[in-house]
C-alpha positions as CSV (number, residue, x, y, z in Angstrom):
1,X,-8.5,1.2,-34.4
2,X,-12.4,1.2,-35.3
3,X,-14.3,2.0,-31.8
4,X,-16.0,-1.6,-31.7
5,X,-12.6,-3.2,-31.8
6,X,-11.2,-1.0,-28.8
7,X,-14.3,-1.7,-26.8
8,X,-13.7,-5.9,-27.6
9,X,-10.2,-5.6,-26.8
10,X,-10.8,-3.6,-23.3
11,X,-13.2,-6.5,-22.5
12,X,-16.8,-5.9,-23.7
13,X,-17.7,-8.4,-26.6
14,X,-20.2,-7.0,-29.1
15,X,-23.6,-9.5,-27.2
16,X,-23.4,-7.7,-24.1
17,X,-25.5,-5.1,-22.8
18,X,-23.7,-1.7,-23.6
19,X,-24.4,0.9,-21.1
20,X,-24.5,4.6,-23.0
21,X,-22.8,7.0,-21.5
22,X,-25.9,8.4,-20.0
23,X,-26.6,5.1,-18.1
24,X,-22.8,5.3,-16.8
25,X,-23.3,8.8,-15.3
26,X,-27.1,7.3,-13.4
27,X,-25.0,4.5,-12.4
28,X,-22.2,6.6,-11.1
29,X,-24.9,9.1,-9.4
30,X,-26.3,6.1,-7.5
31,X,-23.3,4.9,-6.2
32,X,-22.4,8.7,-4.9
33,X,-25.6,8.9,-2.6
34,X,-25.0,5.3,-1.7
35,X,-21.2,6.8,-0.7
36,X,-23.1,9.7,1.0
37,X,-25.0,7.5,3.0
38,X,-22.3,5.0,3.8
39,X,-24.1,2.6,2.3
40,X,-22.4,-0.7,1.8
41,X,-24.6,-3.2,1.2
42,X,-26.1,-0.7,-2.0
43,X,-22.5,-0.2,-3.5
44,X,-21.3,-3.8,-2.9
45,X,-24.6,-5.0,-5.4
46,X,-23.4,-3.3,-7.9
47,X,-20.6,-5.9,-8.6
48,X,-20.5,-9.2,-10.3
49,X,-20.5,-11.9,-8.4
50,X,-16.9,-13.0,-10.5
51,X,-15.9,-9.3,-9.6
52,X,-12.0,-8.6,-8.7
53,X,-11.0,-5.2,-6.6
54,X,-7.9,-4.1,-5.5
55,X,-7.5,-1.5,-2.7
56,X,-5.3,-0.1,-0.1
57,X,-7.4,-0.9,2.7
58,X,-8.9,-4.2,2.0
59,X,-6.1,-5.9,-0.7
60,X,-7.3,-8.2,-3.1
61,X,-11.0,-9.1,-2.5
62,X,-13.2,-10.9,-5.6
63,X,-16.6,-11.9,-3.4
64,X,-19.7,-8.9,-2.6
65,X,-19.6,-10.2,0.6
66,X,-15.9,-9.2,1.6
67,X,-16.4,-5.7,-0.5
68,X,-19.5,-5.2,1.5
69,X,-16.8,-6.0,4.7
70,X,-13.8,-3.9,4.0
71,X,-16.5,-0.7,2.8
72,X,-18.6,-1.3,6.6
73,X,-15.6,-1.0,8.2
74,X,-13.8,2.0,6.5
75,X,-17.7,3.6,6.6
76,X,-17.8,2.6,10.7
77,X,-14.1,3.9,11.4
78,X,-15.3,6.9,9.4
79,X,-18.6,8.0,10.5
80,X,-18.5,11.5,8.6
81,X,-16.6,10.2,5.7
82,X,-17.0,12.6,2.6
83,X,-16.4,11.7,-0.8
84,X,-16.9,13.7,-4.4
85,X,-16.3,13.1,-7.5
86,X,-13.9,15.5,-9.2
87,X,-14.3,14.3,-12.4
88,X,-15.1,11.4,-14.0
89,X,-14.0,9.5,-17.3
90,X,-15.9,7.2,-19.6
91,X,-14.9,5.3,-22.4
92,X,-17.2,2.6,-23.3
93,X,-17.3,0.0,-20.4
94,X,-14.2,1.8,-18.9
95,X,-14.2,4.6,-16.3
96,X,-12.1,6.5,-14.0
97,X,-13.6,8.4,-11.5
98,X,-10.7,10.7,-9.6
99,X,-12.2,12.1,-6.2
100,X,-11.5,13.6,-3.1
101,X,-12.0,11.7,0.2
102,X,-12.3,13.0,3.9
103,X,-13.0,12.1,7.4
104,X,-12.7,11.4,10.9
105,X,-11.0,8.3,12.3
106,X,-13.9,8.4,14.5
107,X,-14.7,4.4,15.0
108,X,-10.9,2.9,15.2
109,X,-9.5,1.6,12.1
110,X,-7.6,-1.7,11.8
111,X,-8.6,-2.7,14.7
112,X,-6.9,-0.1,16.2
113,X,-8.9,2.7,18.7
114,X,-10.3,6.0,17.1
115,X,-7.6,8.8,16.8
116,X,-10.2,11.5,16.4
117,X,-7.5,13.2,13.7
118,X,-9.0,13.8,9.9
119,X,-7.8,12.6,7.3
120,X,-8.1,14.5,3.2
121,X,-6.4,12.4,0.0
122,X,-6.8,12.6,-3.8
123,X,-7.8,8.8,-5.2
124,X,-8.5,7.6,-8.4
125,X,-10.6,4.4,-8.5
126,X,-10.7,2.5,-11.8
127,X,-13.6,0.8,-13.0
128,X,-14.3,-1.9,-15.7
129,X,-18.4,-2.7,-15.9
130,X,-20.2,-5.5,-17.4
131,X,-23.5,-5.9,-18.2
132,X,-24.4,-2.9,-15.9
133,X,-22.5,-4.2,-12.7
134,X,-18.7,-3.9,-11.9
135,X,-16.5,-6.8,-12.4
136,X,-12.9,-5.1,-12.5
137,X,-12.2,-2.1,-9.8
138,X,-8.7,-1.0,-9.0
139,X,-8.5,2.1,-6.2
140,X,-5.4,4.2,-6.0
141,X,-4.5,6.6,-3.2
142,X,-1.7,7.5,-0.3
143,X,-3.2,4.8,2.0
144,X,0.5,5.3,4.3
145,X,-0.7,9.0,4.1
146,X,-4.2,8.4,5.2
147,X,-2.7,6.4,8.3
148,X,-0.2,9.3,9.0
149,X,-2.7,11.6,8.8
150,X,-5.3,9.8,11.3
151,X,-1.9,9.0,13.4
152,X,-1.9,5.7,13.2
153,X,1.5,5.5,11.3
154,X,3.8,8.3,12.8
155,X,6.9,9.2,10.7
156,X,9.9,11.5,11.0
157,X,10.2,14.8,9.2
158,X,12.0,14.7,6.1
């Protein structure tokens, strides 16, 4: 299949504004210090306002607002949160960044009070952009794991 017909079929119509992969990388570098600094209200402008996401932690969400929410309140249960980018995969408007992600459930989480345990997990986030902001995102990790881990889900040895 010709390259622009794989780029119409995964969503991006030949009148938008294609991002080169250059531009991807910048856009992805951004949104690593904004992750750095736990900076929700920077990552959650990068989406559309018709965005969808799908997450572990926050479910289905489709506003900036609730994004902004659910990342404030991973960011304040996980004050030293850490993530990095282990490698990252572009094909036109589509990307998958895989990454590792650590902390401290330092702040509670779920409403529940801070277990001062660590938590460390693989993820691999999937991303569809559109002129230059996100409007598909679909994150996959252990979240049953993560809450094991920080002990907020205990389990019996297998």
């Amino acid at each position: 299949m010709p390259r622009e017909q794989s780029r119409i079929t995964a969503g991006t119509q030949p009148s938008e504004a294609h991002m080169t992969r250059a531009d991807v990388v910048a856009f992805f570098d951004r949104r690593q210090r904004a992750y750095d600094n736990l900076d929700a209200a920077t990552l959650a402008g990068d989406y559309a306002d018709d965005c969808i996401v799908d997450s572990p932690t926050g479910g289905t969400h489709s506003s900036r607002a609730a994004i902004k929410k659910v990342l404030q309140g991973v960011f304040d249960a996980f004050l030293d949160m850490k993530t990095r980018t282990d490698s990252l995969v572009i094909d036109g408007n589509l990307v998958v960044r895989a990454l590792s992600i650590e902390g401290t459930n330092i702040g509670g989480f779920l409403g529940l009070p801070a277990t001062g345990k660590p938590f460390r997990l693989a993820a691999v986030f999937l991303y569809e952009l559109k002129d230059r902001q996100i409007v598909r995102e679909r994150r996959i990790f252990d979240f049953t794991g993560m809450l094991t881990q920080i002990g907020v889900l205990k389990t019996k040895p297998v």
